[in-house]
N, C-alpha and C positions, 0 to 999 in steps of 0.2 A: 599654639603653634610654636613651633620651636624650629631658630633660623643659624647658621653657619656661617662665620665672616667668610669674607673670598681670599685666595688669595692673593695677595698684593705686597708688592716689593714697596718700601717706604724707605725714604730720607731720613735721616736721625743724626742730631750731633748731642752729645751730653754737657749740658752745660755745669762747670768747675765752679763759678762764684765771681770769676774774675772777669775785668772790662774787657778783656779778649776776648775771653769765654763767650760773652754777650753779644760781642760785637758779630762774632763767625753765627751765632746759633739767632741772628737777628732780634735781638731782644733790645729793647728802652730803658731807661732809666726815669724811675720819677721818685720825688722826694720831695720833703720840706725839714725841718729845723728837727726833723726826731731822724731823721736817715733815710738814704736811698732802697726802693724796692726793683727790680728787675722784672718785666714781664714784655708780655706782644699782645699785639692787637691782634686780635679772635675774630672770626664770625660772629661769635657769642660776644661780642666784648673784649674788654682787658682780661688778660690772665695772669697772675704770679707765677713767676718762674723762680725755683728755691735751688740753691745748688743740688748738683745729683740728680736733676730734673732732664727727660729728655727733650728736646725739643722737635717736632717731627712734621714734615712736608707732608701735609695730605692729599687725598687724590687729584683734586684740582688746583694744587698747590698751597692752600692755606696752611699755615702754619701754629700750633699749637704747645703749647708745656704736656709731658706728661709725666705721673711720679715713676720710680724706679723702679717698683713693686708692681705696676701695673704694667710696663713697659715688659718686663723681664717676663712676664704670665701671659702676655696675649703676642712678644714678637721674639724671635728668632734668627739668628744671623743669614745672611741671603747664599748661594753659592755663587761665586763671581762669572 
């Protein structure tokens, strides 16, 4: 079988690298003595969040990282 997303207007902020960046697109910091990684607490778990990464509210509000190439192939700017 073969299924079709719905469509649905989503939240997205793109997250830059910076403690801004993270702070707006709700992202954590963790680290130890080799350096700070950026991610969110998932459904699934921790995720890594890489700059250029979107960050996006999902239907029920969770929130998640996704890369730019897959962001860019499956969503589309909304009409306001």
């Amino acid at each position: 079988m073969k299924f079709r997303k719905k469509p649905v207007v989503i939240e997205a902020v793109q997250f830059d690298g910076t403690s801004e960046s993270a702070q707006s697109a709700g992202l954590v910091a963790q680290g130890d003595t080799r350096g700070i990684v950026w991610g969110i607490y998932t459904l699934e778990g921790f995720m890594l969040a890489s700059p250029g990464d979107w960050i996006i509210a999902g239907v029920k509000g969770e929130r998640y990282p996704c890369k730019p190439d897959i962001f860019e192939a499956t969503y589309e700017p909304a009409e306001p």
